[in-house]
C-alpha positions as CSV (number, residue, x, y, z in Angstrom):
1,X,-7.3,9.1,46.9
2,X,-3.9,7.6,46.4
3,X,-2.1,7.4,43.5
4,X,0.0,4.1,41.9
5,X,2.7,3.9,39.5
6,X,1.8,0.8,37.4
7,X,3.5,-0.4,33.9
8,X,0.5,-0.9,31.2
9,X,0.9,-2.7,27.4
10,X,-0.6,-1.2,24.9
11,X,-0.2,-1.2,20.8
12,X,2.0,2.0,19.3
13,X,-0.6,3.1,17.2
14,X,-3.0,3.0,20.2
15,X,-0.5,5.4,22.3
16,X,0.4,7.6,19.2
17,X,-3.4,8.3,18.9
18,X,-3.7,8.6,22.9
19,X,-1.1,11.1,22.8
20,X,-2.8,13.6,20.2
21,X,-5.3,13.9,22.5
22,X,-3.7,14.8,25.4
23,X,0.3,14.9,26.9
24,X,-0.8,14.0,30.2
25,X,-0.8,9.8,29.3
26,X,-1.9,9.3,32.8
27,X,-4.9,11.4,32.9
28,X,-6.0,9.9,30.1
29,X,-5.5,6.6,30.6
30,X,-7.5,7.4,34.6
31,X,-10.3,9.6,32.6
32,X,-11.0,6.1,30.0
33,X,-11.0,3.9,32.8
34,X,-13.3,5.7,35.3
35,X,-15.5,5.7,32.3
36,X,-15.3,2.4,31.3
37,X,-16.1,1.4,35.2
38,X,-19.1,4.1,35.1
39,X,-20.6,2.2,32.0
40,X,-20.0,-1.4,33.6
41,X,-21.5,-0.8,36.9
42,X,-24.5,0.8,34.7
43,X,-24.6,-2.2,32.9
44,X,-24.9,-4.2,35.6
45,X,-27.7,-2.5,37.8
46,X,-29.3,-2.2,34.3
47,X,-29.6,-6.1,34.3
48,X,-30.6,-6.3,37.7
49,X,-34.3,-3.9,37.0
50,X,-36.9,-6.8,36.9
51,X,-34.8,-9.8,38.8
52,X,-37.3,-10.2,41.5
53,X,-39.9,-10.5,39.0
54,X,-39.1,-14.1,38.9
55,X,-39.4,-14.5,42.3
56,X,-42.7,-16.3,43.9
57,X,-42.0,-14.6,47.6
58,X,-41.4,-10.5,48.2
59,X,-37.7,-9.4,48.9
60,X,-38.8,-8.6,52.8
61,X,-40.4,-12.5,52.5
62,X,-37.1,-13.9,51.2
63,X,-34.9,-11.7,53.7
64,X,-36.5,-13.2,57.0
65,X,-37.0,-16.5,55.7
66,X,-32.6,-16.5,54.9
67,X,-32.1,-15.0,58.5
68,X,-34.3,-17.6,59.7
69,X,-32.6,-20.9,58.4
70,X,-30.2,-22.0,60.2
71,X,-26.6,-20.5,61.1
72,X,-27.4,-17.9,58.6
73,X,-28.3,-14.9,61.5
74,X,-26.7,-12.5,59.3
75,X,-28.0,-9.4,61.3
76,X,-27.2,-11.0,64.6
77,X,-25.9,-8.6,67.1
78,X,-26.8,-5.8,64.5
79,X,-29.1,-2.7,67.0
């Protein structure tokens, strides 16, 4: 993994109380937003349990009827 220097604004009193928590800003900052990320993409697979419920057809159903209309031959070519 690569690492990027980027320029973030935040309020003082955010970074003051940042900084009593650890010296290393950067780590920080890295640790909160891998976090953050975590908790969103659990959000959103949390929303997705049940959204086939509504569905009349089974997901195999509704895969081969898409492949079969036309110029949608998404697995064309695929072994």
């Amino acid at each position: 993994m690569g690492l990027t220097k980027t320029s973030i604004t935040i309020p003082d009193e955010l970074l003051h109380e940042a900084r009593l928590f650890s010296k290393n800003l950067s780590s920080l900052v890295a640790e909160a937003l891998t976090e953050y990320l975590r908790q969103r993409k659990m959000e959103k697979a949390m929303k997705s349990f049940g959204a086939w419920e509504e569905h009349d057809e089974n997901g195999v159903d509704m895969v081969n009827r898409m492949r079969s209309e036309g110029g949608r031959d998404h697995a064309a070519g695929v072994d």
